[in-house]
Backbone as JSON Lines, residues from 0, in Angstrom:
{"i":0,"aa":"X","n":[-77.21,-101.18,-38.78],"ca":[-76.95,-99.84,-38.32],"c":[-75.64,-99.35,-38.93]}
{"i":1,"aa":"X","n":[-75.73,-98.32,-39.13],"ca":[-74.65,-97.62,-39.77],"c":[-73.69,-96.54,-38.99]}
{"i":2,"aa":"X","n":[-72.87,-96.7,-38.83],"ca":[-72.33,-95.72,-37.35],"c":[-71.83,-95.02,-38.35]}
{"i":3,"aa":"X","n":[-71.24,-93.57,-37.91],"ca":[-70.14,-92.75,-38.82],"c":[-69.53,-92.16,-37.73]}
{"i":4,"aa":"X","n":[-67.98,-91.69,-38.26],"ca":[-67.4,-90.99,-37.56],"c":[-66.73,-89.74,-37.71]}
{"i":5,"aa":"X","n":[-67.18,-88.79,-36.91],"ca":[-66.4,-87.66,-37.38],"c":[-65.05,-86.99,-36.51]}
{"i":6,"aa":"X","n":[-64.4,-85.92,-37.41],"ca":[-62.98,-85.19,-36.62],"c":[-63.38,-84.07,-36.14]}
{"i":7,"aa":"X","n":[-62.9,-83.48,-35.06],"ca":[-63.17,-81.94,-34.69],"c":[-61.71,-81.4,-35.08]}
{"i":8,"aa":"X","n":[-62.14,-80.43,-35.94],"ca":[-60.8,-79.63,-36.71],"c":[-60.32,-78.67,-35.64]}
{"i":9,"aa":"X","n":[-59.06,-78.78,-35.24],"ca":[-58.55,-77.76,-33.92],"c":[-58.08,-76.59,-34.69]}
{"i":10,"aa":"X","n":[-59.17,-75.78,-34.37],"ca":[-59.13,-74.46,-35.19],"c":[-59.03,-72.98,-34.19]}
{"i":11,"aa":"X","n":[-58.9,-74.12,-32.61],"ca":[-58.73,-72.64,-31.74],"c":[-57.68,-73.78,-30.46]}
{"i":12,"aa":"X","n":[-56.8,-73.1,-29.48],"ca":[-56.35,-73.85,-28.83],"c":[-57.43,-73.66,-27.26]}
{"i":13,"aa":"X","n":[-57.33,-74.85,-26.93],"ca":[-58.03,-74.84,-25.61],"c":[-57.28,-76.15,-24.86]}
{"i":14,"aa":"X","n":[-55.98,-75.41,-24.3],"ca":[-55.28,-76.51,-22.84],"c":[-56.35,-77.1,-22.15]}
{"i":15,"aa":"X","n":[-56.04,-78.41,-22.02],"ca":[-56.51,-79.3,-20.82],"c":[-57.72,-79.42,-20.7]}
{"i":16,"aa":"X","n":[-58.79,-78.92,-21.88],"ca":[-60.13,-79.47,-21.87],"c":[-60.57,-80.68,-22.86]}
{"i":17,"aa":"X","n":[-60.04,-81.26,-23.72],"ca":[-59.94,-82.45,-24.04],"c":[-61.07,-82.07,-25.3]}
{"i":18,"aa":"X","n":[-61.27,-81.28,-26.07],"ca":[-62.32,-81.14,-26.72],"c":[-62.04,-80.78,-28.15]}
{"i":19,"aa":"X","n":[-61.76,-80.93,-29.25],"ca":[-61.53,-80.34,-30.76],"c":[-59.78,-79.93,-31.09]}
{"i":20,"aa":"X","n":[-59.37,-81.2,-30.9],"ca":[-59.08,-81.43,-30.05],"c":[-57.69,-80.58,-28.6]}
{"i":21,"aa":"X","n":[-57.88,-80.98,-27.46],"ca":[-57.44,-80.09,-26.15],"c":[-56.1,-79.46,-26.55]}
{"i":22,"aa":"X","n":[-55.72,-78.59,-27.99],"ca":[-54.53,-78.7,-27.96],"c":[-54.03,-77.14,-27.23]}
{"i":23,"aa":"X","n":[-52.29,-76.79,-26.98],"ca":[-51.7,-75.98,-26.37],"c":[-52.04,-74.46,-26.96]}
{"i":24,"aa":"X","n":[-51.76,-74.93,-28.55],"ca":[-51.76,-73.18,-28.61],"c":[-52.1,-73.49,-30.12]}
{"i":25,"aa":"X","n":[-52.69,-72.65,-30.93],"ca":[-53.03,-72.65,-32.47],"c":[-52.64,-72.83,-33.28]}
{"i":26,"aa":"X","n":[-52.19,-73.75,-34.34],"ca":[-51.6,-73.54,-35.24],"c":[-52.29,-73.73,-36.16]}
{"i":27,"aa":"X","n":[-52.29,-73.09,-37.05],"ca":[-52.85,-72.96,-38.28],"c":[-53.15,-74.43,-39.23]}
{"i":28,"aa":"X","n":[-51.7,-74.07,-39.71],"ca":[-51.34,-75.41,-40.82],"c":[-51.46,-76.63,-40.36]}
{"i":29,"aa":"X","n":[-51.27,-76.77,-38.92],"ca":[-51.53,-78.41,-38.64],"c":[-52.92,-78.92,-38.56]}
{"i":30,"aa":"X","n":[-53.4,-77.46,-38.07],"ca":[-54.96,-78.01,-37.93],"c":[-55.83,-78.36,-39.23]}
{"i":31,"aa":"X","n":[-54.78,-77.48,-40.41],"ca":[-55.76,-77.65,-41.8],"c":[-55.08,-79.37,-41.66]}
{"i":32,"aa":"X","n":[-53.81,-79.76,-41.79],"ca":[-53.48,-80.69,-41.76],"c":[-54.28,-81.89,-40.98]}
{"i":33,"aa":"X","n":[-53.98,-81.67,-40.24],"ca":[-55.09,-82.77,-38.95],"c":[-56.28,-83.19,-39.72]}
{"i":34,"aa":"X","n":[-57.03,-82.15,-40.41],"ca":[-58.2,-82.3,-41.05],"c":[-57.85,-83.49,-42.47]}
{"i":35,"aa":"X","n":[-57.34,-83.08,-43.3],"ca":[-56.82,-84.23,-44.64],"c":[-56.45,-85.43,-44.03]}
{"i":36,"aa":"X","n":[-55.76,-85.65,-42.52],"ca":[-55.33,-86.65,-42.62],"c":[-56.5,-87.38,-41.81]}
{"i":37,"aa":"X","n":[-57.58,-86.38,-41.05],"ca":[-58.7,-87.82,-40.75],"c":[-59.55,-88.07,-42.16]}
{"i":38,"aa":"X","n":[-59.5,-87.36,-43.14],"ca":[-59.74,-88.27,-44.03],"c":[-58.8,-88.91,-44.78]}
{"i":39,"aa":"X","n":[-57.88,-89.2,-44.8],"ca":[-57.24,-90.54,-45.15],"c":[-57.42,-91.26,-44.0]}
{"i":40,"aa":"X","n":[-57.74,-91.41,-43.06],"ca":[-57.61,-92.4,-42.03],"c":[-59.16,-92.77,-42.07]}
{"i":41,"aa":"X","n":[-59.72,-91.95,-42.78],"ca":[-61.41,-93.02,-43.13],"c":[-62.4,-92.14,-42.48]}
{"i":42,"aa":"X","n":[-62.25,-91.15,-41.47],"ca":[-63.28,-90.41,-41.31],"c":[-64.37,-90.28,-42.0]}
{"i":43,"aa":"X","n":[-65.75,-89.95,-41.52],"ca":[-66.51,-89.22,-42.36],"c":[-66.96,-88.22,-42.16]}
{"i":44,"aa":"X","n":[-66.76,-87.57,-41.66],"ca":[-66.93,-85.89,-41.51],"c":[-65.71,-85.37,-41.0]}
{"i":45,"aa":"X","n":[-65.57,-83.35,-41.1],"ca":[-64.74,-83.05,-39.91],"c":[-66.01,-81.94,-40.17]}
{"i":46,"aa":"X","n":[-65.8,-81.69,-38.45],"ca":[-66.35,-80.24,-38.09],"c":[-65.72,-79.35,-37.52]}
{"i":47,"aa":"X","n":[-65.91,-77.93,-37.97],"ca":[-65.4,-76.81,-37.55],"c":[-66.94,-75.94,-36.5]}
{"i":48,"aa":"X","n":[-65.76,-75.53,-35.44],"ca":[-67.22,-74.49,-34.62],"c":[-67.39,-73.14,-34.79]}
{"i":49,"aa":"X","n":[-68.53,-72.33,-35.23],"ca":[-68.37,-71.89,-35.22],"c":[-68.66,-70.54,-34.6]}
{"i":50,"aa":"X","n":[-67.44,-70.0,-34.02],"ca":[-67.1,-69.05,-32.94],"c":[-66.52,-67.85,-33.46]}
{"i":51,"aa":"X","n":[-66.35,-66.59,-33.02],"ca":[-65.51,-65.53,-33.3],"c":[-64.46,-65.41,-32.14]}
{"i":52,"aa":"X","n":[-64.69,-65.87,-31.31],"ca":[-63.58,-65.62,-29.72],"c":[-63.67,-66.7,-29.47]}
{"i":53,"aa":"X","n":[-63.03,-67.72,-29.31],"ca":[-63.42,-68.81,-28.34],"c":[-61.34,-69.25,-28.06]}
{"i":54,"aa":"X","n":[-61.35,-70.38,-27.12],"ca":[-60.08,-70.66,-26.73],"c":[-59.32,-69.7,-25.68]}
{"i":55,"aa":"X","n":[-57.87,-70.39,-25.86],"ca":[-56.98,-69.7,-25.57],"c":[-56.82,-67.85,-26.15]}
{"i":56,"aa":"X","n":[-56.88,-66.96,-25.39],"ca":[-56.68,-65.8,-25.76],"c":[-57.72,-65.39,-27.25]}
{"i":57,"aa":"X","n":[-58.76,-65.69,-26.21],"ca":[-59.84,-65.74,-27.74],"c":[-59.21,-66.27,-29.27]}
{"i":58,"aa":"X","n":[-58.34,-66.67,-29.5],"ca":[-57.86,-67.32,-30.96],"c":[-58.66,-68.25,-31.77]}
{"i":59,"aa":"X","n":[-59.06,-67.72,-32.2],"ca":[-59.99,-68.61,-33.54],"c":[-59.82,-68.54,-34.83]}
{"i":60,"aa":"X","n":[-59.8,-69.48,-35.86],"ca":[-60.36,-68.98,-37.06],"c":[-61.73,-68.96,-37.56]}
{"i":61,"aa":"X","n":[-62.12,-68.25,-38.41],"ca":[-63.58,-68.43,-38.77],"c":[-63.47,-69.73,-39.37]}
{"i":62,"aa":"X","n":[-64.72,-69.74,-39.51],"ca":[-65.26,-71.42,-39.58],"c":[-65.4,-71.98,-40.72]}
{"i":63,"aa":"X","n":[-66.32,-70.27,-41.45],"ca":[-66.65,-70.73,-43.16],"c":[-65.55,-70.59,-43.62]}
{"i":64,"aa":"X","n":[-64.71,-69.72,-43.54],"ca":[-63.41,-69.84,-44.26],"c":[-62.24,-71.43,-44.03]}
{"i":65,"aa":"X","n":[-62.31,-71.95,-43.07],"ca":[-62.07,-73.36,-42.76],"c":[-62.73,-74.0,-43.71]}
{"i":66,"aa":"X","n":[-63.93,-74.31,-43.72],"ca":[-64.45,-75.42,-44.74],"c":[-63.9,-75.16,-45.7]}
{"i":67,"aa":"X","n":[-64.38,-74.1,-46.09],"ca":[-64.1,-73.37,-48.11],"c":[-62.45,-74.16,-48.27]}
{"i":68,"aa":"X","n":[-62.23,-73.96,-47.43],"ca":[-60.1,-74.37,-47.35],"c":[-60.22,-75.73,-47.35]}
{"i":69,"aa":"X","n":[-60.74,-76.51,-46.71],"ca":[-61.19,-77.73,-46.28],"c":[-61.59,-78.16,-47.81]}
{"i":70,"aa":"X","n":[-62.46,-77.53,-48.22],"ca":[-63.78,-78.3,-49.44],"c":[-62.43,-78.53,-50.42]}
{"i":71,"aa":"X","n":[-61.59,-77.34,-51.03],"ca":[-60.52,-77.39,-51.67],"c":[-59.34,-78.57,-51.43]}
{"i":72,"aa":"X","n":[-59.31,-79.04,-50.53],"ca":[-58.0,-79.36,-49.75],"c":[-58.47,-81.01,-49.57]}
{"i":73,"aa":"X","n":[-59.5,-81.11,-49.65],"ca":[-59.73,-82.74,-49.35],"c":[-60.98,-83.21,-50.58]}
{"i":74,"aa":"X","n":[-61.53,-84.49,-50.83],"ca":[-62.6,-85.4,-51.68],"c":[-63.38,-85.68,-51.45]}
{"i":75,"aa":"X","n":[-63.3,-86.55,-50.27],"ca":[-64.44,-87.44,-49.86],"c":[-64.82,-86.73,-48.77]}
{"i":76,"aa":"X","n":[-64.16,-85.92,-47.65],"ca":[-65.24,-86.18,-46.15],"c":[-66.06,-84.87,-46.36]}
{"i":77,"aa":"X","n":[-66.76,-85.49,-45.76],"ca":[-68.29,-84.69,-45.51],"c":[-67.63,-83.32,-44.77]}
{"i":78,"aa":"X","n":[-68.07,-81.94,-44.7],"ca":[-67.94,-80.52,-44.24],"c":[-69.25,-80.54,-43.11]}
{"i":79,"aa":"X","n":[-68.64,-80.09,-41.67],"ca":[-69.65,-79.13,-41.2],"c":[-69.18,-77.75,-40.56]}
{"i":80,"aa":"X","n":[-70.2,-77.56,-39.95],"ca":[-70.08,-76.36,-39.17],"c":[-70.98,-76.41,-37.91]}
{"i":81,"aa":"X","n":[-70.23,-76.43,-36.53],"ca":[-70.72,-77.1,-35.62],"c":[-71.8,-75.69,-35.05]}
{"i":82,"aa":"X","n":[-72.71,-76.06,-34.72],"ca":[-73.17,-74.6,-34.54],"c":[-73.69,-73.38,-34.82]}
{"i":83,"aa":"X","n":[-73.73,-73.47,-36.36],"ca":[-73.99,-71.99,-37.0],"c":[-74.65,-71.51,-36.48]}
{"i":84,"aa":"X","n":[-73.91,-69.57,-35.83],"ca":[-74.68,-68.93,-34.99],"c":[-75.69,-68.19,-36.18]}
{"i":85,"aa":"X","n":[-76.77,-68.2,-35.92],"ca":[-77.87,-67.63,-36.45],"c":[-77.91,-66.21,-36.25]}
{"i":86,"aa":"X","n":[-77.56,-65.57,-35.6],"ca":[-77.27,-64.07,-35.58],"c":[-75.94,-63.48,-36.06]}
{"i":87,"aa":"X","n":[-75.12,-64.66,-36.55],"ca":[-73.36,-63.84,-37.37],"c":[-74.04,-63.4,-38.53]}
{"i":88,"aa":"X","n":[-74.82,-63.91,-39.03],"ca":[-75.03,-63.95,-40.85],"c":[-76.37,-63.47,-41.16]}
{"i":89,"aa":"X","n":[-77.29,-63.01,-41.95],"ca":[-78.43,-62.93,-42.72],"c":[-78.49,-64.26,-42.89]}
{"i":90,"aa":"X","n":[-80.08,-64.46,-42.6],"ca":[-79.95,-65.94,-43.33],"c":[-80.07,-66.55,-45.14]}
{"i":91,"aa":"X","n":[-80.18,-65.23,-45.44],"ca":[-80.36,-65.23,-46.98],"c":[-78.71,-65.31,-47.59]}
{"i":92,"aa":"X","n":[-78.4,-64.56,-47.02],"ca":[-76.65,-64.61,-47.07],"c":[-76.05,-66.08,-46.98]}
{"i":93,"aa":"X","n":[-76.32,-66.93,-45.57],"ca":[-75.73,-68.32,-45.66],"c":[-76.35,-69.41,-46.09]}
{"i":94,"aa":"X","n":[-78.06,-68.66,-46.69],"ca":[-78.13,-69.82,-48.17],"c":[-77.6,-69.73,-49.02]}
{"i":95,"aa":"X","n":[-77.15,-68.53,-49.61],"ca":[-75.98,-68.47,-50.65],"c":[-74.51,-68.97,-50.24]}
{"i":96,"aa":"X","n":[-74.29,-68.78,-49.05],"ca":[-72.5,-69.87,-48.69],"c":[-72.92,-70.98,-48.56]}
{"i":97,"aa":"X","n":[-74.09,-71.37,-47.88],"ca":[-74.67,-73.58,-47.92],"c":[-74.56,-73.64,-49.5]}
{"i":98,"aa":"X","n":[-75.08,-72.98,-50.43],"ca":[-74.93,-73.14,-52.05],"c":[-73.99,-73.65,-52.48]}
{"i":99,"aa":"X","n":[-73.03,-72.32,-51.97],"ca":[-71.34,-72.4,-52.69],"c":[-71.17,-73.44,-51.93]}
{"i":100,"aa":"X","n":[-70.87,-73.31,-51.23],"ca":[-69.75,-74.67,-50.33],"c":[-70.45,-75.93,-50.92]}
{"i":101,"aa":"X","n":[-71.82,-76.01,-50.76],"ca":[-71.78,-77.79,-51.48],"c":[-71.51,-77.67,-52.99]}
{"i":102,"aa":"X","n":[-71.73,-76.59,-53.62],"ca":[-71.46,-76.79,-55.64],"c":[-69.93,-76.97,-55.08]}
{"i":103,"aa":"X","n":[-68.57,-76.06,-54.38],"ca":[-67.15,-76.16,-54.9],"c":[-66.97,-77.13,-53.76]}
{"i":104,"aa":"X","n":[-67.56,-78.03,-53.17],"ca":[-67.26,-79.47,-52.28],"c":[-68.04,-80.44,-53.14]}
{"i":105,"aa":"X","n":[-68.29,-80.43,-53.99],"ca":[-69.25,-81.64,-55.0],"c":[-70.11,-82.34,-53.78]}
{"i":106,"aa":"X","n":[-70.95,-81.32,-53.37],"ca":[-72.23,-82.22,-51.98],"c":[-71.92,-82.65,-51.52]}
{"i":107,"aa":"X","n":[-70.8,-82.26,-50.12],"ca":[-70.22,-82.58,-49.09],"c":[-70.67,-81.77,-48.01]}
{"i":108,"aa":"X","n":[-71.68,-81.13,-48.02],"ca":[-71.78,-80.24,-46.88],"c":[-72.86,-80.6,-46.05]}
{"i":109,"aa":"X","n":[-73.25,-80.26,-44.64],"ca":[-73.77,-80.84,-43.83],"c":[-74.19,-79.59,-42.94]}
{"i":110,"aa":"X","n":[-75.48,-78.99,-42.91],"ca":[-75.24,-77.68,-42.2],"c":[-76.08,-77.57,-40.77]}
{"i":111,"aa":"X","n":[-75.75,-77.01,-39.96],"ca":[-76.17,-77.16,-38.81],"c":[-76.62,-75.67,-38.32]}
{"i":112,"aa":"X","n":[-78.02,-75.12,-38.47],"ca":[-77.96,-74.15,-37.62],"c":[-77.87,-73.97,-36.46]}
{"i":113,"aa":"X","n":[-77.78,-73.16,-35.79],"ca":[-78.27,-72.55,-34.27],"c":[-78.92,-71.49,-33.78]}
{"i":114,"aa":"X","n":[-79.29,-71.08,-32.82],"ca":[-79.39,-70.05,-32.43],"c":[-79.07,-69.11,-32.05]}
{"i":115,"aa":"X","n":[-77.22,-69.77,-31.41],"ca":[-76.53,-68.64,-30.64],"c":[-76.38,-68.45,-29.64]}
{"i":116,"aa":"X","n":[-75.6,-68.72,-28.58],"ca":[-75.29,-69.02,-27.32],"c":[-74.37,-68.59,-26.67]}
{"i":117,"aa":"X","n":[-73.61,-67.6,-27.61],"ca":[-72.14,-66.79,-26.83],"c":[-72.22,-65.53,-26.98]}
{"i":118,"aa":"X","n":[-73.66,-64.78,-25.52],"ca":[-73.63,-63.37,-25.66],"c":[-72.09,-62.9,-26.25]}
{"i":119,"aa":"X","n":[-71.33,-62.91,-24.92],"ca":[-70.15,-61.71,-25.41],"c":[-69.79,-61.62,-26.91]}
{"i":120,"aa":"X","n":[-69.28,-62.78,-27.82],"ca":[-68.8,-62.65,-29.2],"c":[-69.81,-61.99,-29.66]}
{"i":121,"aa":"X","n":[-71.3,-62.12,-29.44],"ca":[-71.94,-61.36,-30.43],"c":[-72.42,-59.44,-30.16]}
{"i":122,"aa":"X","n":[-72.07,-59.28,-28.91],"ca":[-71.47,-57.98,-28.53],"c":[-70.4,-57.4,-29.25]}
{"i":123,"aa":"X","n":[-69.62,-58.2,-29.06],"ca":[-68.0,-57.77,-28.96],"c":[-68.15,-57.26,-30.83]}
{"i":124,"aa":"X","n":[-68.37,-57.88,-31.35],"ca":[-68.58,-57.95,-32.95],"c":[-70.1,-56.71,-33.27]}
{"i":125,"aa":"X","n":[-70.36,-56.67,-32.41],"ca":[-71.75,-55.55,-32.86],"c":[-72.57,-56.16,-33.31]}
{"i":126,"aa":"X","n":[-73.17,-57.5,-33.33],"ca":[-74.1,-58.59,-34.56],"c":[-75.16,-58.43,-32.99]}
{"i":127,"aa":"X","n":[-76.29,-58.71,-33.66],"ca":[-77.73,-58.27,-33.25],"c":[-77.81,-59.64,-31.95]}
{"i":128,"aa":"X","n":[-78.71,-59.58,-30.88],"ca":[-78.2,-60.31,-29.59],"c":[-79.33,-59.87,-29.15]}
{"i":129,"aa":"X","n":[-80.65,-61.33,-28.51],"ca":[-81.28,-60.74,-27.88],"c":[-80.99,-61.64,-26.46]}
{"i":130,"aa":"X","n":[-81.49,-61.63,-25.23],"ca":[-81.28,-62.39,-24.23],"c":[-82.34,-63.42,-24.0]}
{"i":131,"aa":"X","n":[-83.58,-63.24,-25.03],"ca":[-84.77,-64.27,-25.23],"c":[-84.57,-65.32,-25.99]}
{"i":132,"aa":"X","n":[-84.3,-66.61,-24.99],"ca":[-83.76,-67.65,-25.87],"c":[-85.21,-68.05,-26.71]}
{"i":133,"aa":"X","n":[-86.4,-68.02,-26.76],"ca":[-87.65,-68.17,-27.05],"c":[-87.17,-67.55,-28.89]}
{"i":134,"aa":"X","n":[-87.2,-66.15,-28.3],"ca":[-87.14,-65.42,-29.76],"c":[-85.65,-65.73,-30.62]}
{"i":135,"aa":"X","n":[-84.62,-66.03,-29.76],"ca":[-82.95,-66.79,-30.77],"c":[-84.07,-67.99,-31.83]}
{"i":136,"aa":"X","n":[-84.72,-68.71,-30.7],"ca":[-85.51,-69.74,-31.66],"c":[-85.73,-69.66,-32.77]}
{"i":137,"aa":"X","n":[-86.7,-68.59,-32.61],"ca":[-88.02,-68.11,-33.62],"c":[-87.57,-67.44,-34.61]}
{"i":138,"aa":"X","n":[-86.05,-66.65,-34.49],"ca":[-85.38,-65.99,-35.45],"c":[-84.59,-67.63,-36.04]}
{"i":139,"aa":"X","n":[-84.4,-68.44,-35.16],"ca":[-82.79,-69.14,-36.56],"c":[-83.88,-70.0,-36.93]}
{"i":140,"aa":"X","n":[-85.48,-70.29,-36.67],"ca":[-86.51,-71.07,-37.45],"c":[-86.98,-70.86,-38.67]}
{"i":141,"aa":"X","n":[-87.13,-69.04,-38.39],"ca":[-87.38,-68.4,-39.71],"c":[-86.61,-68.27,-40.79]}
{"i":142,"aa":"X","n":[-85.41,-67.93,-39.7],"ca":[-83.97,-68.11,-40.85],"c":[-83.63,-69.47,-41.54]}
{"i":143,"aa":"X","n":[-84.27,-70.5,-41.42],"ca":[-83.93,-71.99,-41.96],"c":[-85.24,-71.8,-42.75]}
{"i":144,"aa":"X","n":[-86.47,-71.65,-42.49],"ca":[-87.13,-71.7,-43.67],"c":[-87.41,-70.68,-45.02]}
{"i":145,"aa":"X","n":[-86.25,-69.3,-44.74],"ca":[-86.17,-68.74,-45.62],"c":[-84.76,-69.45,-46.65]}
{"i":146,"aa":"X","n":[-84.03,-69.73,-46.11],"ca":[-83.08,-70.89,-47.11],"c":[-83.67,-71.78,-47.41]}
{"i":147,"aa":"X","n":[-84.82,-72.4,-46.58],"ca":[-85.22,-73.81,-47.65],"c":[-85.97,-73.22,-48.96]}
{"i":148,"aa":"X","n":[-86.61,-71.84,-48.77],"ca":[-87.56,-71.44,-49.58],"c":[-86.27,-71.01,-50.74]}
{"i":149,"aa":"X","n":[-85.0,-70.44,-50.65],"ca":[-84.26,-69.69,-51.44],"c":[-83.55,-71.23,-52.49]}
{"i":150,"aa":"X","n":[-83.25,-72.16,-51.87],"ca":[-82.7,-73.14,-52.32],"c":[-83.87,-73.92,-52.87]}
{"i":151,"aa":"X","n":[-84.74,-73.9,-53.19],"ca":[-85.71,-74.79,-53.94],"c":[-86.32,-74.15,-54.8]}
{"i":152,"aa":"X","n":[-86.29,-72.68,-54.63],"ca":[-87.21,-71.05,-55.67],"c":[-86.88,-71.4,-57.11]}
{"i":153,"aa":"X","n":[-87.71,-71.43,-58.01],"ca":[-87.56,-71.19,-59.32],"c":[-87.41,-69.9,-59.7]}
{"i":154,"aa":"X","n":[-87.94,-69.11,-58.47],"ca":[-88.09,-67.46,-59.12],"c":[-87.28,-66.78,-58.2]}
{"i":155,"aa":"X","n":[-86.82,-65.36,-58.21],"ca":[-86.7,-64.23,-56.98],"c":[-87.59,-64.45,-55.92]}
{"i":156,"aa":"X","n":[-87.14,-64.79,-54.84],"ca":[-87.38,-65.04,-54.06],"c":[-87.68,-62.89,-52.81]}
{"i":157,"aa":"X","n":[-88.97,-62.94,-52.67],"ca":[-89.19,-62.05,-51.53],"c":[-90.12,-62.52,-50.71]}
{"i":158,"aa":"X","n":[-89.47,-62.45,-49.44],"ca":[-89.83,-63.08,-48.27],"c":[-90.34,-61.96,-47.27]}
{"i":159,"aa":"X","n":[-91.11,-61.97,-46.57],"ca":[-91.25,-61.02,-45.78],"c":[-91.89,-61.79,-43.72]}
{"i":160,"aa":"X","n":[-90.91,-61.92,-43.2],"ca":[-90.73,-62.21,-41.87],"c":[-91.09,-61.54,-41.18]}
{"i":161,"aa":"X","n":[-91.55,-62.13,-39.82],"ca":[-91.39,-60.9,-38.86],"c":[-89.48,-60.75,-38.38]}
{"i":162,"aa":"X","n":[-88.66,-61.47,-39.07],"ca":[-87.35,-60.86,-38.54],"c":[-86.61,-61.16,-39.98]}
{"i":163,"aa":"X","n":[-86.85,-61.63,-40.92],"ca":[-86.61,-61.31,-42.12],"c":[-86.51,-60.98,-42.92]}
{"i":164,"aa":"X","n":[-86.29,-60.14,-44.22],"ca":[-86.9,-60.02,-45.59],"c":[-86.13,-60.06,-46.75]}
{"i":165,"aa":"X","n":[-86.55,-60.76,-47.6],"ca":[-85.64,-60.39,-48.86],"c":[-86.67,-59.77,-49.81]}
{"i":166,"aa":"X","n":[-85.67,-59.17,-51.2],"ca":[-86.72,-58.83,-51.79],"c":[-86.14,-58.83,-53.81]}
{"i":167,"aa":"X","n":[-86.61,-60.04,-53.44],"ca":[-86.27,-60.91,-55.34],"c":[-84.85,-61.39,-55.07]}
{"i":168,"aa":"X","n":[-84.42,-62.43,-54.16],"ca":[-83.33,-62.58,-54.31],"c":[-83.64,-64.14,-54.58]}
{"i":169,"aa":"X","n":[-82.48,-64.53,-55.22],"ca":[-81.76,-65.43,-55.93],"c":[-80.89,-66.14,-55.27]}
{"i":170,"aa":"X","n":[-81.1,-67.77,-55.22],"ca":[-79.64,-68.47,-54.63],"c":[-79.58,-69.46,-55.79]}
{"i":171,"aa":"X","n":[-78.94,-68.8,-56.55],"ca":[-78.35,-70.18,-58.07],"c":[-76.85,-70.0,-58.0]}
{"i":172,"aa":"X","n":[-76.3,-70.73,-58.37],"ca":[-76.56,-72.16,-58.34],"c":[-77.16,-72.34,-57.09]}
{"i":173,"aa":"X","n":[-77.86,-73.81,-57.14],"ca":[-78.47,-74.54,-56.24],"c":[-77.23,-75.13,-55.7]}
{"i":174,"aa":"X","n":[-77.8,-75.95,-54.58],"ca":[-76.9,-77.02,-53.86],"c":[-76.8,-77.9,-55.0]}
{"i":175,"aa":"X","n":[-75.59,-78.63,-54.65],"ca":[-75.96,-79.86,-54.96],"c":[-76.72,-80.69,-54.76]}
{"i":176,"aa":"X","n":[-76.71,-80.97,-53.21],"ca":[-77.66,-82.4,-52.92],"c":[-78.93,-81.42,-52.84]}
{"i":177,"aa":"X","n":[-79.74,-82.51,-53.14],"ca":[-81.35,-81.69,-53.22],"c":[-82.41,-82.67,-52.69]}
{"i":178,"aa":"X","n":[-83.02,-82.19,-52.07],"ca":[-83.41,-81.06,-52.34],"c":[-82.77,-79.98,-51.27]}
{"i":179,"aa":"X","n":[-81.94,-80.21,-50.74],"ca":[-81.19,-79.05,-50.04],"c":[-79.99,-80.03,-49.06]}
{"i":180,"aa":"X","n":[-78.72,-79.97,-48.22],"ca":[-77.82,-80.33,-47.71],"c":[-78.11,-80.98,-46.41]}
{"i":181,"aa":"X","n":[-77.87,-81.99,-45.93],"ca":[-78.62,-82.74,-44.68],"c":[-78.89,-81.42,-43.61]}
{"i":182,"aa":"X","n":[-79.73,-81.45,-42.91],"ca":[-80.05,-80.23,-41.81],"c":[-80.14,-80.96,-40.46]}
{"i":183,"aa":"X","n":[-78.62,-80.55,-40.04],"ca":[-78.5,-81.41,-38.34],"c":[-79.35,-80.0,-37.72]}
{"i":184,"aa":"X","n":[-79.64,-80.28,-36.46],"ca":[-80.5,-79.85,-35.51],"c":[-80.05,-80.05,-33.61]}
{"i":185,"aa":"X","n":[-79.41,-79.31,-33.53],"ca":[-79.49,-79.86,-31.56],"c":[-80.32,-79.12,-30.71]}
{"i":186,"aa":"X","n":[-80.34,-80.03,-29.54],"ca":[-81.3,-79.78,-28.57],"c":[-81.19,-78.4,-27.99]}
{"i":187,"aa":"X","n":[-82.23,-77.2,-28.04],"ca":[-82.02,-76.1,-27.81],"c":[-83.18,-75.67,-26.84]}
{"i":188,"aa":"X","n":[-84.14,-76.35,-27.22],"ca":[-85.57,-76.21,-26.37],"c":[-86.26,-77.25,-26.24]}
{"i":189,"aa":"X","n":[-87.02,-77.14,-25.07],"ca":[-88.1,-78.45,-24.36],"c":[-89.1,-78.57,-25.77]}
């Protein structure tokens, strides 16, 4: 058996809940820091969550912009993104950032969709929000198999969803790892 271990990059402060990790108040640079140094200490992943409000006094940074900083800034550990809310982004859009991030991380990336689970941020931001966790499903399902279809296409890719569409689009470069970047999954439905 092969165990691995990963860091939670403290990219928002949250006192006294013990979680990414429980720290006082935000700091920027330590948290990029914190991150380089669990990989020198052997880590194999760090993950970033990703939130628009979360913590202390809603303080966050975005998430993709963390990795991208991250992919630059470190070698070996593996990139995630804990969470990807499926309603921040097009999903045609974050097959083209899963692209970039594993070509300028040399296939370090690890992507995790979701569905989406923090009405207010996705209010507060104006991004599309339904209260049917059934249909969050059915939208970040469709949205994962229109990236698998964009990341494997030889051609322009037009897709036509019932909550999707593209029309001749293109994700080149490819990933690196192929045939596309490991696809974590959590428990969202029976």
């Amino acid at each position: 058996m092969n165990i691995e271990f990963a860091f939670g990059v403290p990219i928002f402060a949250n006192p006294g809940l013990g979680i990414t990790p429980g720290c006082a108040e935000l700091e920027t640079a330590s948290a990029m820091d914190v991150a380089r140094k669990a990989e020198e200490l052997g880590y194999d992943a760090v993950w970033v969550p990703d939130h628009l409000m979360l913590g202390k006094d809603d303080a966050i940074l975005e998430g993709w912009s963390v990795m991208a900083a991250l992919a630059g800034s470190t070698r070996r550990v593996r990139l995630g993104l804990l969470h990807q809310s499926n309603p921040f982004r097009h999903p045609a859009l974050v097959a083209k950032m899963v692209a970039t991030l594993d070509q300028i991380s040399d296939g370090r990336l690890i992507y995790y969709p979701d569905m989406g689970n923090q009405t207010r941020e996705h209010l507060a931001y104006g991004l599309p929000w339904s209260d049917d966790r059934a249909e969050r499903i059915a939208q970040m399902v469709e949205g994962l198999e229109l990236s698998l279809e964009l990341w494997s296409a030889t051609e322009p890719v037009t897709f036509e969803g019932r909550y999707y569409h593209t029309s001749a689009a293109v994700c080149r470069p490819r990933p690196v790892q192929q045939p596309h970047p490991p696809i974590w999954m959590g428990g969202v439905h029976p």
